[in-house]
N, C-alpha and C positions, 0 to 999 in steps of 0.2 A: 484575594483576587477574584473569589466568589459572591457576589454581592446577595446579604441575606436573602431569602425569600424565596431565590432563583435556584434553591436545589435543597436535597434533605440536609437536616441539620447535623445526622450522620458523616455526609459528605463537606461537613465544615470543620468536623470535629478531626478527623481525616487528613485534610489540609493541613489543620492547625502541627500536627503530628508531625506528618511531614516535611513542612519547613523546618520547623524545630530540630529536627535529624540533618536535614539535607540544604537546608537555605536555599533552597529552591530561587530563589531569586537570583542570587550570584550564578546559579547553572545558566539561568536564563539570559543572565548579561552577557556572559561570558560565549556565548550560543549566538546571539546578536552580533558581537562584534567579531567575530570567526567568519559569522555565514552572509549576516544581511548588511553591516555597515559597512559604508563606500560603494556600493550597487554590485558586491560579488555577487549577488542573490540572483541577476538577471543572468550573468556570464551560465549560474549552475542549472536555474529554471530553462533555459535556453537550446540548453541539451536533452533535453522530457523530449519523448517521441510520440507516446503513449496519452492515452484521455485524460484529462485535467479535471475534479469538480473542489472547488473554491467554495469554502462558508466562514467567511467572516463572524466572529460571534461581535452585534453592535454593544454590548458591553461590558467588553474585555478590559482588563486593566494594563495590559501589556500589550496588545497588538492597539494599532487605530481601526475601529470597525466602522468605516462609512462605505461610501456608494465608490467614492472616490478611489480609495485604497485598494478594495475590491477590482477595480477596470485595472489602474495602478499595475498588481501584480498578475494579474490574469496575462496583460500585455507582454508579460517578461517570458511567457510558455509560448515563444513564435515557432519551434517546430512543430508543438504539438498539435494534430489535426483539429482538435475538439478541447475548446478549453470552459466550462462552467462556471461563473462566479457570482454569489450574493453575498450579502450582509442578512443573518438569520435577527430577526426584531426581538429585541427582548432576553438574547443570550447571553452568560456570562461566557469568562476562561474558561475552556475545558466544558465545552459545548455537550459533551456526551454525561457529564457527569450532574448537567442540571434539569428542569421538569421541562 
């Protein structure tokens, strides 16, 4: 989910680990269709009161990272007074975890 290059290779060995234990993937589907498929994600984003800052990682393998998606779900935070969003160039999944 980490595209080589884009973080220590500590942090891939890590991953690797991880899924192996935990199938990280299936959590994440599973997580998807709970929260975000069929647009409940607007109904729960909807209710944020509070400051928003949005960072897309543009080479995620799981989220879509564009400009587009970016506006997309920023839109869905309407009470929030202050809502932030970009697409960070060059990031994988797990935006904290690469260089």
């Amino acid at each position: 989910m980490i595209p080589r290059g884009t973080a220590d290779a500590a942090i891939h060995e890590q991953g690797r680990r991880l899924y192996d234990r935990m199938h990280v993937p299936y959590v994440k589907i599973s997580d998807y269709k709970a929260i975000w498929a069929g647009g409940k994600w607007r109904d729960l984003c909807g209710r944020v009161k509070v400051p928003v800052m949005i960072d897309l990682a543009e080479l995620d393998a799981l989220w879509m990272g564009t400009e587009e998606h970016a506006r997309e779900f920023a839109g869905g935070f309407a009470a929030s007074g202050r809502v932030d969003a970009s697409v960070v160039k060059g990031a994988p999944h797990c935006i904290e975890l690469s260089y």
